[in-house]
MINUZA-831352 format. One record per residue (C-alpha): residue in one letter; x, y, z. Coordinates in nm, 2 decimals. Layout:
# residues N
<site><resn>A</resn><X>X</X><Y>Y</Y><Z>Z</Z></site>
...
//
This chain:
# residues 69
<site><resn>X</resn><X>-3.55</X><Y>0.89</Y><Z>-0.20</Z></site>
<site><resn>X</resn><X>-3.40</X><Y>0.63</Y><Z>0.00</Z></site>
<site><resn>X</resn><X>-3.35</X><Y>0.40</Y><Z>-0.28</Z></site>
<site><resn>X</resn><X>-3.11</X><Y>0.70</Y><Z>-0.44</Z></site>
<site><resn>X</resn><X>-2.93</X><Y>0.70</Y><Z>-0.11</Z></site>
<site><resn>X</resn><X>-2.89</X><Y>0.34</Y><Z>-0.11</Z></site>
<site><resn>X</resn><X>-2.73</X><Y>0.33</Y><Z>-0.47</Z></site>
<site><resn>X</resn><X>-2.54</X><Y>0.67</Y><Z>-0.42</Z></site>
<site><resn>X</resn><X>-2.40</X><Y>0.44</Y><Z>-0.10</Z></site>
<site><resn>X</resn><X>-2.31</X><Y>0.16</Y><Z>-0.30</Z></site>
<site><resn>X</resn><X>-2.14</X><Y>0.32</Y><Z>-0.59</Z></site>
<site><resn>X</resn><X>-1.95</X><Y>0.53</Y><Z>-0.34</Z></site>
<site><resn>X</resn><X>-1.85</X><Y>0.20</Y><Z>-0.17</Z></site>
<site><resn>X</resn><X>-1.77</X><Y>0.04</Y><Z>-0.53</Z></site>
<site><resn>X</resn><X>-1.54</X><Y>0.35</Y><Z>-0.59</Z></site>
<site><resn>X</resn><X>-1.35</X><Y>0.37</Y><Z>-0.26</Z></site>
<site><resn>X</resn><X>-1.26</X><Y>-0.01</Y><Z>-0.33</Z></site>
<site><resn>X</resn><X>-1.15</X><Y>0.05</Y><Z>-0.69</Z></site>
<site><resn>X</resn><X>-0.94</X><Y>0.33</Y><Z>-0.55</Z></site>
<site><resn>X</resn><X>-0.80</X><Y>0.12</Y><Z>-0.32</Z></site>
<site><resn>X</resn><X>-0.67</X><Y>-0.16</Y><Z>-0.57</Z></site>
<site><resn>X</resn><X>-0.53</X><Y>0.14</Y><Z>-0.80</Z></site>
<site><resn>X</resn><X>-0.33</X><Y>0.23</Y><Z>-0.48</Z></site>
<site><resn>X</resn><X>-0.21</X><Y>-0.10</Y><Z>-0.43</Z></site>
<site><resn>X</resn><X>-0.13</X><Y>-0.19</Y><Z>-0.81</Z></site>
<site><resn>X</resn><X>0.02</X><Y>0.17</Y><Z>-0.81</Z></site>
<site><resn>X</resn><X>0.30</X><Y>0.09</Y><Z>-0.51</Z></site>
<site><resn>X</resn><X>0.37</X><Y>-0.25</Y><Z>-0.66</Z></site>
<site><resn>X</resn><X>0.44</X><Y>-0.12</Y><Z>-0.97</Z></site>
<site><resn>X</resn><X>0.67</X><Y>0.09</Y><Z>-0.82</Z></site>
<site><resn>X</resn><X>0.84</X><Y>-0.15</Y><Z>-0.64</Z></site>
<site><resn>X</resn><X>0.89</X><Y>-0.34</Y><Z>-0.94</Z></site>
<site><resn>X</resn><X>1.07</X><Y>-0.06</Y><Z>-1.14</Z></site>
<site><resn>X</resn><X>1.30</X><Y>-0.04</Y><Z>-0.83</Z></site>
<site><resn>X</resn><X>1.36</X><Y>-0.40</Y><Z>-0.84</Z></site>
<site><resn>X</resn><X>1.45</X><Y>-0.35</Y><Z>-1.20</Z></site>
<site><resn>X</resn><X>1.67</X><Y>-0.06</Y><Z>-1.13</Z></site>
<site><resn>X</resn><X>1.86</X><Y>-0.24</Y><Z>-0.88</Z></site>
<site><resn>X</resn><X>1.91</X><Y>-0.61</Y><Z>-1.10</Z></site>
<site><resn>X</resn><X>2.06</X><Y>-0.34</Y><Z>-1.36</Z></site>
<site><resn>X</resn><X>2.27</X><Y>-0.16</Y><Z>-1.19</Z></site>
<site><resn>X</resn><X>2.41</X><Y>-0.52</Y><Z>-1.05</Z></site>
<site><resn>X</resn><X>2.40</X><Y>-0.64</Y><Z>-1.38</Z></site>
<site><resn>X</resn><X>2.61</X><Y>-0.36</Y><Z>-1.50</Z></site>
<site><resn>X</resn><X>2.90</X><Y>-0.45</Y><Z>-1.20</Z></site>
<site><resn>X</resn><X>2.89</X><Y>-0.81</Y><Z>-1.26</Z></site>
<site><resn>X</resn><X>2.93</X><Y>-0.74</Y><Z>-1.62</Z></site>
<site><resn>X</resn><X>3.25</X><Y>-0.52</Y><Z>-1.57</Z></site>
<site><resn>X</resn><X>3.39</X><Y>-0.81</Y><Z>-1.33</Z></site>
<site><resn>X</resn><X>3.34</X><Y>-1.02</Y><Z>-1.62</Z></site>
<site><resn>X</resn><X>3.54</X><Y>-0.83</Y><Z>-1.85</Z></site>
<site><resn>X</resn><X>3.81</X><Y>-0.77</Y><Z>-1.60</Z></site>
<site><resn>X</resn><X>3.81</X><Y>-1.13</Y><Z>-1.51</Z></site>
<site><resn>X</resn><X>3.82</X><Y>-1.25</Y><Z>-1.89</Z></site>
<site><resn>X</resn><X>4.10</X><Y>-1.01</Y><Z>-1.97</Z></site>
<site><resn>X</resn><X>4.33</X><Y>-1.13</Y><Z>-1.67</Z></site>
<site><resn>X</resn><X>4.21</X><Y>-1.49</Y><Z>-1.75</Z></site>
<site><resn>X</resn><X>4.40</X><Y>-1.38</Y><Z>-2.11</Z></site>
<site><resn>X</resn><X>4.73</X><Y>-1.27</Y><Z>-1.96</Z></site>
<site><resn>X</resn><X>4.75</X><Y>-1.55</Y><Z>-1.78</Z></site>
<site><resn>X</resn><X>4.72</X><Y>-1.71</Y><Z>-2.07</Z></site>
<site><resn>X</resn><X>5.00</X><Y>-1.55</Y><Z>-2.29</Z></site>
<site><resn>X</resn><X>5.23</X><Y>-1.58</Y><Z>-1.97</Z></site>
<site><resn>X</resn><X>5.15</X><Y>-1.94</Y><Z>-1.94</Z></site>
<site><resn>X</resn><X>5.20</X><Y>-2.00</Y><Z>-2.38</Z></site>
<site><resn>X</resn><X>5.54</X><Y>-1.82</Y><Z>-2.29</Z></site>
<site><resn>X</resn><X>5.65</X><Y>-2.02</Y><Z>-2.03</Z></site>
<site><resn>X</resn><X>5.54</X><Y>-2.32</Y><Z>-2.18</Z></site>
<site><resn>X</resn><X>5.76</X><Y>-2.26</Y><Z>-2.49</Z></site>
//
């Protein structure tokens, strides 16, 4: 009987670590999808700065053409 103890100990021992590790893997996978969250989110501003900066960089443009004609 004591080598069923001994195995029942070991696979109990096996399990806890396994459970562990899914812990682990589970919070960095969260982390990573809030990572991601928050690069789009930036992404999404610095693409709207982009488009506000390429649409003044146009008037100034058109101003400049105008001036220089």
């Amino acid at each position: 009987m004591a080598k069923n103890n001994k195995f029942r100990d070991t696979a109990v021992k096996i399990g806890a670590a396994a459970g562990r590790l899914d812990g682990k893997a589970h919070k960095a996978a969260r982390k990573a999808a809030k990572a991601v969250d928050v690069a789009k989110v930036e992404l999404a501003e610095l693409t709207k700065q982009l488009e506000a900066l390429k649409s003044q960089l146009a008037k100034s443009s058109k101003h400049l053409q105008a001036a220089l004609k």
